[in-house]
C-alpha positions, 0 to 999 in steps of 0.5 A: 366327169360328163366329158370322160363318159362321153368320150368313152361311149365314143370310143366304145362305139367306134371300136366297136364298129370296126371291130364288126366290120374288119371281122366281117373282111377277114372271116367273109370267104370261111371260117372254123364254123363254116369252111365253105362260106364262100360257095354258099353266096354272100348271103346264107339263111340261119340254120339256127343249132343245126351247125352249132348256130350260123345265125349272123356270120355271113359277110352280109350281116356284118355290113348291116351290123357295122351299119348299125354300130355307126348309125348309133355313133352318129346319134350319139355325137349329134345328141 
């Protein structure tokens, strides 16, 4: 039982990070909240409920996201 939860936290972290960052790739230049995201810049501030909550949608905090999806994978397999 111990192995099937680990692979399992396995495979929940790494889906879960590439599920981030591919996310991240294909939304980066716009989406249905924020059509001109590429004329903004890489990185935008957060309007918070003023455009329904554009609070980490930049391409940006995907990368800082997955980073940290990966990070947690990594300490999970060495713990």
């Amino acid at each position: 039982t111990a192995d099937f939860l680990v692979h399992h936290i396995h495979a929940f972290t790494i889906h879960v990070t590439v599920l981030i960052l591919l996310k991240g790739v294909l939304f980066a230049r716009s989406s249905r909240l924020i059509p001109d995201k590429a004329n903004l810049g890489f990185r935008f501030p957060c309007d918070g409920p003023g455009r329904g909550g554009t609070c980490q949608v930049s391409a940006w905090d995907h990368v800082f996201l997955g980073l940290f999806w990966m990070y947690n994978a990594i300490s999970v397999v060495i713990f």
